[in-house]
N, C-alpha and C positions, 0 to 999 in steps of 0.2 A: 591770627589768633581767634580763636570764638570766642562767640559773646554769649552774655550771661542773662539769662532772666528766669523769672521765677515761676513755679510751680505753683498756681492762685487755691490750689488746694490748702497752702501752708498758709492760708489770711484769708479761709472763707470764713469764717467770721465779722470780718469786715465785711467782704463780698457782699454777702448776704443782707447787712444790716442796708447799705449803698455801696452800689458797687462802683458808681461814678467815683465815690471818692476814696476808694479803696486803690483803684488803678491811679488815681492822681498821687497818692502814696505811692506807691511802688515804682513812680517814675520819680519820684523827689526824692527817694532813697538812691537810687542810682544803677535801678535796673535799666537793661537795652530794652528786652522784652521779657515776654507773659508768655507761658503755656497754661490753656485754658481747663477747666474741672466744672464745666456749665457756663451757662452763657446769661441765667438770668432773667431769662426773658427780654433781652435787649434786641431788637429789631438788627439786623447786619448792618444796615446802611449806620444807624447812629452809631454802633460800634468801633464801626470803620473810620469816623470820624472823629471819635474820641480819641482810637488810638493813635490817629495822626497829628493831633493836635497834643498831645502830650508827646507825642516822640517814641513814641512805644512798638515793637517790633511783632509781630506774631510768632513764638519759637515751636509753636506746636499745638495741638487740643487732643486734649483725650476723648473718644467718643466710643461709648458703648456699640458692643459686635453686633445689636439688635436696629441701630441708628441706623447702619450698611446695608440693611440687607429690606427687601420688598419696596415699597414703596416710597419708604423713607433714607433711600439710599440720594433719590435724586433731589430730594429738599438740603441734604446734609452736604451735599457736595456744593450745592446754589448757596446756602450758608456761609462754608469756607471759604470758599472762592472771591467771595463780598469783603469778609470783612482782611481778605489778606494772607488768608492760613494756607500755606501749602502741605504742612504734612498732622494726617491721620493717625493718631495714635490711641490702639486698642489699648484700654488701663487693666485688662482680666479678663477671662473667659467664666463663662455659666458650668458648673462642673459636667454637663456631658460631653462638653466639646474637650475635656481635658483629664478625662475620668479613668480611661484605657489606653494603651497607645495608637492600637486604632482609630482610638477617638483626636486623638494629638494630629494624627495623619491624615484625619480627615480635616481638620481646621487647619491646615497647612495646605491643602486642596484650595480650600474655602478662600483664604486669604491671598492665594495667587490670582486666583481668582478674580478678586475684586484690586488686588493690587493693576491688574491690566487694565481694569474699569477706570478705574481711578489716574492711571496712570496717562489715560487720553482725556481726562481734564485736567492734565498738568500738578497734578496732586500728588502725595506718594504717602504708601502704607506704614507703620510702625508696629511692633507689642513693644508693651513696657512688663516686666518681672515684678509678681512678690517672692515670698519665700517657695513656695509650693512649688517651683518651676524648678527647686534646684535639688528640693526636698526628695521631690518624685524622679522613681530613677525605673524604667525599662532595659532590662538583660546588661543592668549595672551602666545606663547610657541615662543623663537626665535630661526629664522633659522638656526641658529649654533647650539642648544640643537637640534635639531629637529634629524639635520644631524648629529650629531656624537651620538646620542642615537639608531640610526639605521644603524650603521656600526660596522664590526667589531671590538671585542676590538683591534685587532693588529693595526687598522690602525691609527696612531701614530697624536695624536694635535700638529699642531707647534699654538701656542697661542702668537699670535703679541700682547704683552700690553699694547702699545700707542696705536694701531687703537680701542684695546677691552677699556681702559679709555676715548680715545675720541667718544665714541659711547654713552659714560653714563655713563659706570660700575663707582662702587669704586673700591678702593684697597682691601675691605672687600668682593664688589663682585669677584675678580679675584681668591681672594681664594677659594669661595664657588663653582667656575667652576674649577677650580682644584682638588677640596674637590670632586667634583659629578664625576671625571673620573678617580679615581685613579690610578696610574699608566701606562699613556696615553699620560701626555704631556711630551715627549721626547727632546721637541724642543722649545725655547722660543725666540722668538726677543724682546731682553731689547732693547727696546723704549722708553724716558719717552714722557708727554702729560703735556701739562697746559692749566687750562681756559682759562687761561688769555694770554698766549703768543703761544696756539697751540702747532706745534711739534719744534717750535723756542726755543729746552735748551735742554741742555745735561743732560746725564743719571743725575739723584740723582736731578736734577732743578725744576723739575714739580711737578706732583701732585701723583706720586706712590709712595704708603709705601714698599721701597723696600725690607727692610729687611725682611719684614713681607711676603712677596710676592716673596719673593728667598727663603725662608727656606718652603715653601707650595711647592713649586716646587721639591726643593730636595727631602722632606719629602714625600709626597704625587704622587708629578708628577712624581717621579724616572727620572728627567730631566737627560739627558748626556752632552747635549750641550748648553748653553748660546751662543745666537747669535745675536752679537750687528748691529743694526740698525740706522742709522743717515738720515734723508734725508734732514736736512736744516743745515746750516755752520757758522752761524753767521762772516761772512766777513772771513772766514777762509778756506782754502782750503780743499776738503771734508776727506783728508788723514792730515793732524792736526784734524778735527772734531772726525775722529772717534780712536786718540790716547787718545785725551781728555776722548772721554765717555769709553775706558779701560783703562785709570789711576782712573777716577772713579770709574768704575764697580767691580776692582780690592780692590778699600779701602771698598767696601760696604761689600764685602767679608771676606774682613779682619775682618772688625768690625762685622761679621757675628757670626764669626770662635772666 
Protein backbone atom coordinates (compact mmCIF):
# COMPACT_ATOMS: atom_id res chain seq x y z
CA UNK A 1 0.00 0.00 0.00
CA UNK A 2 1.64 3.63 -0.24
CA UNK A 3 2.10 5.77 2.11
CA UNK A 4 0.95 9.13 2.62
CA UNK A 5 2.43 12.52 3.26
CA UNK A 6 1.89 15.91 2.78
CA UNK A 7 2.41 18.48 0.38
CA UNK A 8 4.29 21.34 3.06
CA UNK A 9 2.80 23.77 0.44
CA UNK A 10 -0.74 23.22 2.17
CA UNK A 11 0.99 24.47 5.94
CA UNK A 12 3.46 27.00 4.67
CA UNK A 13 2.23 29.23 6.76
CA UNK A 14 3.42 27.51 9.62
CA UNK A 15 6.52 26.59 7.46
CA UNK A 16 7.45 29.90 7.27
CA UNK A 17 6.68 31.19 10.74
CA UNK A 18 9.10 27.74 12.16
CA UNK A 19 9.49 25.42 10.32
CA UNK A 20 11.06 23.11 13.04
CA UNK A 21 7.68 23.00 14.35
CA UNK A 22 5.73 22.84 11.56
CA UNK A 23 7.19 19.27 10.57
CA UNK A 24 6.88 18.30 14.21
CA UNK A 25 3.13 18.87 13.43
CA UNK A 26 2.92 17.05 10.55
CA UNK A 27 4.55 14.06 12.01
CA UNK A 28 1.98 14.13 15.27
CA UNK A 29 -0.78 14.36 12.89
CA UNK A 30 0.07 11.10 11.35
CA UNK A 31 1.71 11.82 8.25
CA UNK A 32 4.74 9.03 6.94
CA UNK A 33 6.30 11.89 4.96
CA UNK A 34 6.64 15.42 3.50
CA UNK A 35 6.99 16.47 -0.08
CA UNK A 36 9.01 19.67 0.02
CA UNK A 37 7.83 23.48 -1.49
CA UNK A 38 11.38 25.16 -0.24
CA UNK A 39 13.67 24.21 2.17
CA UNK A 40 13.94 27.32 4.30
CA UNK A 41 17.02 27.99 4.45
CA UNK A 42 17.81 24.83 6.52
CA UNK A 43 21.31 23.55 5.96
CA UNK A 44 20.64 19.42 4.45
CA UNK A 45 22.70 18.00 7.22
CA UNK A 46 20.20 19.41 10.01
CA UNK A 47 17.45 18.59 7.96
CA UNK A 48 18.25 15.25 7.52
CA UNK A 49 18.36 14.97 11.00
CA UNK A 50 15.25 16.44 11.94
CA UNK A 51 13.44 14.28 9.72
CA UNK A 52 15.03 11.24 11.26
CA UNK A 53 14.29 12.10 14.40
CA UNK A 54 10.70 12.66 14.03
CA UNK A 55 10.13 9.66 11.79
CA UNK A 56 9.51 11.53 8.76
CA UNK A 57 9.98 10.05 5.17
CA UNK A 58 10.98 12.29 2.07
CA UNK A 59 8.11 11.68 -0.59
CA UNK A 60 9.35 14.12 -2.96
CA UNK A 61 10.52 18.19 -3.50
CA UNK A 62 9.32 20.27 -5.90
CA UNK A 63 12.19 22.33 -7.52
CA UNK A 64 12.07 24.99 -9.86
CA UNK A 65 13.33 23.94 -13.94
CA UNK A 66 15.87 26.95 -13.17
CA UNK A 67 17.35 24.84 -9.91
CA UNK A 68 18.48 21.97 -12.72
CA UNK A 69 20.01 23.58 -14.92
CA UNK A 70 23.86 25.48 -15.17
CA UNK A 71 25.51 25.52 -12.31
CA UNK A 72 23.04 25.06 -9.83
CA UNK A 73 22.23 21.72 -11.05
CA UNK A 74 25.04 20.20 -9.09
CA UNK A 75 24.32 21.97 -5.47
CA UNK A 76 20.61 20.77 -6.05
CA UNK A 77 21.45 17.23 -6.43
CA UNK A 78 24.22 17.45 -3.22
CA UNK A 79 21.06 18.84 -1.45
CA UNK A 80 18.73 16.01 -2.21
CA UNK A 81 20.96 13.47 -1.91
CA UNK A 82 21.75 14.69 2.05
CA UNK A 83 18.84 15.20 3.21
CA UNK A 84 17.15 11.68 1.79
CA UNK A 85 15.05 12.91 -1.45
CA UNK A 86 15.10 10.73 -4.26
CA UNK A 87 12.70 12.12 -6.51
CA UNK A 88 12.71 15.65 -8.45
CA UNK A 89 9.72 17.14 -8.96
CA UNK A 90 9.31 20.08 -11.62
CA UNK A 91 5.91 22.02 -9.96
CA UNK A 92 5.60 24.25 -13.61
CA UNK A 93 7.22 25.52 -16.43
CA UNK A 94 8.07 29.43 -17.32
CA UNK A 95 5.78 29.95 -20.30
CA UNK A 96 8.23 29.62 -23.19
CA UNK A 97 9.07 26.18 -22.47
CA UNK A 98 5.20 25.54 -22.72
CA UNK A 99 4.06 28.34 -24.98
CA UNK A 100 3.97 26.33 -28.47
CA UNK A 101 4.19 22.72 -29.05
CA UNK A 102 7.46 23.10 -30.23
CA UNK A 103 8.31 24.58 -27.19
CA UNK A 104 6.44 21.54 -25.18
CA UNK A 105 8.92 19.23 -27.31
CA UNK A 106 11.64 20.84 -26.60
CA UNK A 107 11.24 20.67 -22.57
CA UNK A 108 10.65 16.95 -23.17
CA UNK A 109 14.29 17.06 -24.90
CA UNK A 110 15.37 19.02 -21.86
CA UNK A 111 13.99 16.72 -19.33
CA UNK A 112 15.29 13.55 -20.67
CA UNK A 113 18.00 15.03 -20.62
CA UNK A 114 18.65 15.80 -17.24
CA UNK A 115 16.44 12.83 -16.22
CA UNK A 116 19.86 10.61 -17.46
CA UNK A 117 21.91 13.21 -15.30
CA UNK A 118 20.03 12.61 -12.63
CA UNK A 119 19.37 9.36 -13.07
CA UNK A 120 23.36 8.27 -12.23
CA UNK A 121 22.91 9.91 -8.92
CA UNK A 122 20.27 7.60 -8.03
CA UNK A 123 17.76 10.37 -8.37
CA UNK A 124 14.74 10.32 -10.56
CA UNK A 125 12.77 13.24 -12.58
CA UNK A 126 9.02 14.09 -12.12
CA UNK A 127 6.33 17.13 -13.69
CA UNK A 128 3.51 17.78 -11.52
CA UNK A 129 0.23 19.44 -13.55
CA UNK A 130 -1.93 22.60 -13.10
CA UNK A 131 -4.76 23.27 -15.17
CA UNK A 132 -3.05 24.67 -18.29
CA UNK A 133 -1.52 21.28 -19.17
CA UNK A 134 -4.92 19.90 -19.82
CA UNK A 135 -6.42 23.23 -20.96
CA UNK A 136 -3.89 23.48 -23.71
CA UNK A 137 -4.51 21.21 -26.56
CA UNK A 138 -2.08 20.82 -30.06
CA UNK A 139 -4.02 19.28 -33.22
CA UNK A 140 -6.89 18.39 -30.44
CA UNK A 141 -3.84 16.30 -28.36
CA UNK A 142 -3.16 18.03 -24.89
CA UNK A 143 -0.10 19.47 -23.66
CA UNK A 144 0.21 16.97 -20.86
CA UNK A 145 -0.22 13.79 -23.29
CA UNK A 146 1.97 15.48 -25.63
CA UNK A 147 4.86 15.88 -22.92
CA UNK A 148 4.83 12.86 -21.29
CA UNK A 149 4.34 10.74 -24.61
CA UNK A 150 7.67 12.13 -25.41
CA UNK A 151 9.64 11.55 -22.38
CA UNK A 152 11.14 8.86 -20.92
CA UNK A 153 9.29 6.08 -19.38
CA UNK A 154 11.39 6.72 -16.12
CA UNK A 155 10.47 10.19 -15.81
CA UNK A 156 7.89 9.72 -13.11
CA UNK A 157 3.90 11.70 -13.31
CA UNK A 158 3.21 13.35 -10.18
CA UNK A 159 -0.67 13.75 -11.53
CA UNK A 160 -2.31 16.74 -9.23
CA UNK A 161 -6.25 15.37 -9.50
CA UNK A 162 -7.97 18.53 -8.40
CA UNK A 163 -6.01 20.80 -10.94
CA UNK A 164 -6.48 17.54 -13.59
CA UNK A 165 -10.73 17.43 -12.41
CA UNK A 166 -10.70 21.21 -12.36
CA UNK A 167 -9.53 21.40 -15.94
CA UNK A 168 -12.63 19.15 -17.11
CA UNK A 169 -11.35 15.61 -16.70
CA UNK A 170 -13.88 13.17 -15.07
CA UNK A 171 -13.00 10.74 -12.56
CA UNK A 172 -13.39 8.08 -15.69
CA UNK A 173 -10.93 10.38 -17.44
CA UNK A 174 -8.26 10.27 -14.57
CA UNK A 175 -8.37 6.68 -14.97
CA UNK A 176 -7.91 6.51 -18.59
CA UNK A 177 -4.53 8.92 -18.08
CA UNK A 178 -3.45 6.47 -15.70
CA UNK A 179 -4.66 3.47 -17.90
CA UNK A 180 -2.33 5.13 -20.97
CA UNK A 181 1.08 5.41 -18.79
CA UNK A 182 1.24 2.35 -16.86
CA UNK A 183 3.46 2.37 -14.34
CA UNK A 184 4.44 6.16 -14.34
CA UNK A 185 2.42 7.80 -11.96
CA UNK A 186 4.56 7.44 -8.93
CA UNK A 187 3.26 10.26 -7.24
CA UNK A 188 -0.43 11.66 -6.76
CA UNK A 189 -1.55 14.98 -5.01
CA UNK A 190 -5.04 13.84 -3.53
CA UNK A 191 -6.78 17.06 -4.07
CA UNK A 192 -10.42 16.93 -4.32
CA UNK A 193 -12.36 19.64 -6.83
CA UNK A 194 -16.11 20.77 -6.91
CA UNK A 195 -18.12 22.54 -9.61
CA UNK A 196 -19.71 23.87 -7.44
CA UNK A 197 -17.51 24.94 -4.42
CA UNK A 198 -13.88 24.89 -6.37
CA UNK A 199 -10.88 23.56 -4.34
CA UNK A 200 -13.36 24.85 -1.09
CA UNK A 201 -13.87 20.79 0.62
CA UNK A 202 -11.85 18.41 1.70
CA UNK A 203 -10.57 15.07 0.35
CA UNK A 204 -13.92 12.68 -0.30
CA UNK A 205 -16.26 16.34 -0.67
CA UNK A 206 -16.00 17.07 -4.29
CA UNK A 207 -16.51 15.59 -7.22
CA UNK A 208 -13.58 12.59 -7.41
CA UNK A 209 -14.56 8.96 -7.53
CA UNK A 210 -12.01 8.20 -5.19
CA UNK A 211 -12.09 4.73 -4.73
CA UNK A 212 -12.20 4.24 -8.29
CA UNK A 213 -9.31 6.61 -8.76
CA UNK A 214 -6.93 5.14 -5.88
CA UNK A 215 -7.26 1.60 -6.80
CA UNK A 216 -6.13 2.75 -10.91
CA UNK A 217 -3.35 4.31 -9.13
CA UNK A 218 -2.24 1.47 -7.17
CA UNK A 219 -3.11 -1.01 -9.90
CA UNK A 220 -1.91 0.61 -12.74
CA UNK A 221 0.11 3.64 -11.63
CA UNK A 222 2.50 1.42 -9.16
CA UNK A 223 1.87 4.76 -7.18
CA UNK A 224 4.29 4.79 -3.80
CA UNK A 225 3.20 7.83 -2.44
CA UNK A 226 -0.13 9.65 -1.76
CA UNK A 227 0.57 13.19 -1.28
CA UNK A 228 -2.16 15.22 0.20
CA UNK A 229 -2.81 18.72 -1.02
CA UNK A 230 -5.02 21.39 0.67
CA UNK A 231 -4.81 24.84 -0.44
CA UNK A 232 -8.14 26.35 1.07
CA UNK A 233 -9.18 25.92 4.97
CA UNK A 234 -12.46 26.51 5.39
CA UNK A 235 -12.11 29.01 8.54
CA UNK A 236 -9.66 26.38 9.83
CA UNK A 237 -6.08 26.60 10.36
CA UNK A 238 -4.15 25.17 7.19
CA UNK A 239 -2.63 22.27 9.92
CA UNK A 240 -6.41 21.23 11.06
CA UNK A 241 -7.31 21.35 7.24
CA UNK A 242 -4.87 18.97 6.26
CA UNK A 243 -5.49 16.44 9.49
CA UNK A 244 -9.01 16.56 8.23
CA UNK A 245 -8.37 15.38 4.60
CA UNK A 246 -5.82 12.30 6.33
CA UNK A 247 -8.58 11.26 8.53
CA UNK A 248 -10.49 11.11 5.29
CA UNK A 249 -7.91 9.81 2.93
CA UNK A 250 -7.24 7.28 5.62
CA UNK A 251 -11.11 5.77 5.79
CA UNK A 252 -11.22 5.98 1.76
CA UNK A 253 -8.48 3.50 2.16
CA UNK A 254 -9.91 1.58 4.55
CA UNK A 255 -13.03 1.20 2.70
CA UNK A 256 -10.78 0.45 -0.19
CA UNK A 257 -8.92 -2.40 1.59
Amino acid sequence: MPRVALQLYSVRDFCSRDFRRALEEVASIGYEGVEFAGFYNWRAEDLRDLLKSLGLKVAGAHIGISELQGEKLKSTIMYNKTIGNNNIVVPGLPEEMRKTKEAWLNTARLFNSLSETLRKEGLRLGYHNHRIEFETKFDGETAWKLFFKNTLEDIMIQLDIGHAIAAGNTSRDIINLINEFPGRVKSAHIKDYSKVKGYDVFIGEGDVSWKEVLKALNDVGKIEWYIVEQETYKNLTSMEAVKIDLDNLKRIIKELS
